[in-house]
N, C-alpha and C positions, 0 to 999 in steps of 0.2 A: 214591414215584412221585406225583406231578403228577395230581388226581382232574381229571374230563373237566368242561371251562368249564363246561358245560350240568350240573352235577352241582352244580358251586358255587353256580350261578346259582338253583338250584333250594333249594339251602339259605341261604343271604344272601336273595333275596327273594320272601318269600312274599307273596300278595294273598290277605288273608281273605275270604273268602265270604260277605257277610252272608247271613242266612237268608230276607230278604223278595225278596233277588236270587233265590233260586231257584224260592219262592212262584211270583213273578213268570211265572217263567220255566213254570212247571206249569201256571200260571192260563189262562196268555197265549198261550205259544206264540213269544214273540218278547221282546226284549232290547235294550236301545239303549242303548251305552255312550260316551257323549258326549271327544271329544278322548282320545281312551284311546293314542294313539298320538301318540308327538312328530312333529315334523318332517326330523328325525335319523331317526327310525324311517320312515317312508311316503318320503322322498326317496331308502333306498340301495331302496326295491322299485321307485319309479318309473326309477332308473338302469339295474336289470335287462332291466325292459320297453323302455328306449331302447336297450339293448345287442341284445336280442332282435331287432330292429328293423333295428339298424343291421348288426349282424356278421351278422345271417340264421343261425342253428346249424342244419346238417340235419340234427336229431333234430325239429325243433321245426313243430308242425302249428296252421292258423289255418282258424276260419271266416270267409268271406265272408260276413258278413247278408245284404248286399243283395242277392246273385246266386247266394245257397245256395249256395254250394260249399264241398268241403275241398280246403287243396292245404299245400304247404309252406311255410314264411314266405317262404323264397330264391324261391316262384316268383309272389311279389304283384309286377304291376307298379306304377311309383311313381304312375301316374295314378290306377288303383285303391287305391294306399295313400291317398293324400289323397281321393279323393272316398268313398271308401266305409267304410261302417264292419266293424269287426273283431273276433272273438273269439280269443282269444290263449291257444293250449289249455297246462296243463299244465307253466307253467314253473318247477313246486317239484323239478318231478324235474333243472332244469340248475342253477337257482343258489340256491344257500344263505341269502338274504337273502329270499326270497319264501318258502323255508322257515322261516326266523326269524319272517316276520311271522305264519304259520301257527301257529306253536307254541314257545313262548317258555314264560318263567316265571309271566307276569302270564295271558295269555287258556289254556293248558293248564288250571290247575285250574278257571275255567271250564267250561272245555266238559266235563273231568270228571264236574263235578258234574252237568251239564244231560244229561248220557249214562249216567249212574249205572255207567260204563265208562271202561277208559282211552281217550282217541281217535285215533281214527288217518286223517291227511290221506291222501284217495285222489284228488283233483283241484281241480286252481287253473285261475281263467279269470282273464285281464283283459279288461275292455273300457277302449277310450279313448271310447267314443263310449254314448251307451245304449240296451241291446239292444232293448227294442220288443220280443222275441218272445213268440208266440203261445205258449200252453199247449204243456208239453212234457211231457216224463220226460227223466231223465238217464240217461246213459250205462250201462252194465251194470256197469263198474267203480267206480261210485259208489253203488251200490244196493246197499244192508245186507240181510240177510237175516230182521233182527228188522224187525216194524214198526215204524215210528216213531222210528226209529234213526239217522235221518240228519239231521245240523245245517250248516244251510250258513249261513256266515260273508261279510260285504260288509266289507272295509277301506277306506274313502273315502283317494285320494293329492291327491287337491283337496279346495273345497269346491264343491260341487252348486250346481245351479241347478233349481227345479220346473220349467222346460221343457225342459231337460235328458235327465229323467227322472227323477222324483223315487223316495222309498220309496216304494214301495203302499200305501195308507190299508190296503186291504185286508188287508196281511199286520200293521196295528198293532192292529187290534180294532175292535167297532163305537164308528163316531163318530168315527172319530180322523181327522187331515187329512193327507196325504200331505205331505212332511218332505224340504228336500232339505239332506242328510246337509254337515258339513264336514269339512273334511282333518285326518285320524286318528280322526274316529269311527267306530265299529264297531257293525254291527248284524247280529246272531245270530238266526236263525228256523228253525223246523222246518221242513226243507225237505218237502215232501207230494211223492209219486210226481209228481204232475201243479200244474204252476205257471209262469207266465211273465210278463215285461216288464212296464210303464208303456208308454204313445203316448210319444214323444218330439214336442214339440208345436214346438219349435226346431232345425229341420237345423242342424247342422256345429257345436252346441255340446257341450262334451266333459263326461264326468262319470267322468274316469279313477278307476276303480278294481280293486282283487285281490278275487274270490270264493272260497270253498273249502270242500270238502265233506266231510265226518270221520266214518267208519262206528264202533262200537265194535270196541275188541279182539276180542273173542271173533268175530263175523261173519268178521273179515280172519282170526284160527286156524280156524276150520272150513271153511274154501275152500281153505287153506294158503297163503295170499297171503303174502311176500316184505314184512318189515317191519324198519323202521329205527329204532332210538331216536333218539330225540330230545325233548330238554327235559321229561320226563316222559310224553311221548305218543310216538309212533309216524307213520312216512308210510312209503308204500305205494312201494316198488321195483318198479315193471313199464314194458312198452316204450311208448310214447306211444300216443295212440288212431290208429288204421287211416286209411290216405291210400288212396283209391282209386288205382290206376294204381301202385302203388309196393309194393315187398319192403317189410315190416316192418325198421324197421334194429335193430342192438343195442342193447340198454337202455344208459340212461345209465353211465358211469362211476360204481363206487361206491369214498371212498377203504378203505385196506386194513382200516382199522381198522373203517368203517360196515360192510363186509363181513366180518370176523370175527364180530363182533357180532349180525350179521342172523342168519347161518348156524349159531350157537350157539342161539339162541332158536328159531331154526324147530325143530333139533335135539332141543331141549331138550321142545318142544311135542309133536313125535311121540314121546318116548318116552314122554312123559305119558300116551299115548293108544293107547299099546303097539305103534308103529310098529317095526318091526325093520328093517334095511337099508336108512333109507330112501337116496332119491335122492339123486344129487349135487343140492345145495341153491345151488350158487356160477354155474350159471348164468341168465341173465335167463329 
């Protein structure tokens, strides 16, 4: 039988790790891997984002920057799509291409190494525009239980402009100059509880990009969170984040096989841990 793409992929090509990459990474706290992504690669995640867009899926929730709110993509008017900017919650959980750029062969043993854990994708934003927000925390679903455990990921699908919104001097180290990123570099940082935006110093210019937040294994097994292989790593099956005024709908479609699979390892977890009977594990 036929072993799974992501299996080959995994043995055909490796990306060694050199050792000052990970130095770096202990030293610093942040990581800038220049063009690490083709054009082939960033053009099918920006097709997703224009799909999301255009076909509106109602599983699929966005923020409003401008006028703080949550709603569903289907209910942006088009005058507020074009003047205002948008966060684009969550679309590893509909298409597989925003998964791919998540967790492949090449950035997987990465974040490995920089998690001293397997990782596991728990949330994707896009912005087309740059967010400007104030110091935040992230969501409850993206918060690890270890400190220090949480890596979040910027995939540039353009190249940047510093009026834009550039990287934050701040998250590069003292001295360093804010850096506006181009299409297919990737830049890795430990994401802190509390962190936010660049000013965006130029209205209405874009700095499309995919973020993504990766807790360790072990965090996502002791909460019993719902995990999917992939590419050596793992993402996070659960229902979209909470719309105000709206029923939670059902979790994405998983196909049968990512569901075998899921439901075998959670399985497999609680008996580890001497779980007997446990629950049915097949619904969201």
């Amino acid at each position: 039988m036929r072993a799974s793409a992501d299996a080959e992929v995994l043995r055909e090509v490796r990306l060694k790790i050199d050792a000052s990459l990970v130095r770096k990474w202990q030293d610093d706290g942040h990581v800038v891997l220049p063009r690490f992504y083709s054009e082939a690669d960033t053009d099918a995640a920006k097709a997703a984002v224009t799909h999301a867009w255009t076909d509106r899926p109602s599983r699929v929730v966005v923020d409003d920057l401008d006028t703080d709110q949550r709603m569903k993509v289907g209910e942006v008017g088009e005058e507020a799509r074009q003047r205002h900017r948008f966060k684009l919650n969550d679309l590893f959980l509909e298409y597989e291409s925003i998964r791919w750029l998540a967790l492949n062969a090449r950035i997987t043993p990465i974040l490995k190494a920089f998690l001293a854990d397997t990782p596991v994708l728990c949330n994707s934003v896009n912005f087309l525009h740059g967010s400007a927000q104030g110091d935040h925390v992230e969501a409850p679903c993206t918060t690890p239980h270890s400190q220090g455990k949480l890596i979040a990921v910027r995939v540039a699908l353009e190249d940047g402009q510093l009026d834009a919104e550039p990287l934050p001097a701040d998250r590069l180290g003292p001295g360093a100059q804010a850096l506006a990123a181009r299409r297919g570099d990737v830049f890795i940082w430990s994401a802190d509880p509390l962190h936010g935006g660049s000013p965006v110093e130029a209205a209405g210019k874009t700095r499309n990009g995919m973020v993504f937040h990766y807790c360790p294994e072990q965090d996502c097994r002791a909460i019993g969170s719902r995990i999917v292989p992939r590419a050596g790593g793992y993402w996070i099956h659960r229902l979209h984040q909470p719309d105000p005024g709206h029923e939670q709908p059902d979790g994405p479609p998983l196909s049968a096989r990512a569901a075998v699979l899921s439901n075998l390892l959670l399985r497999l977890h609680q008996y580890k841990r001497g779980v007997r009977n446990p629950p049915d594990s097949t619904r969201s």
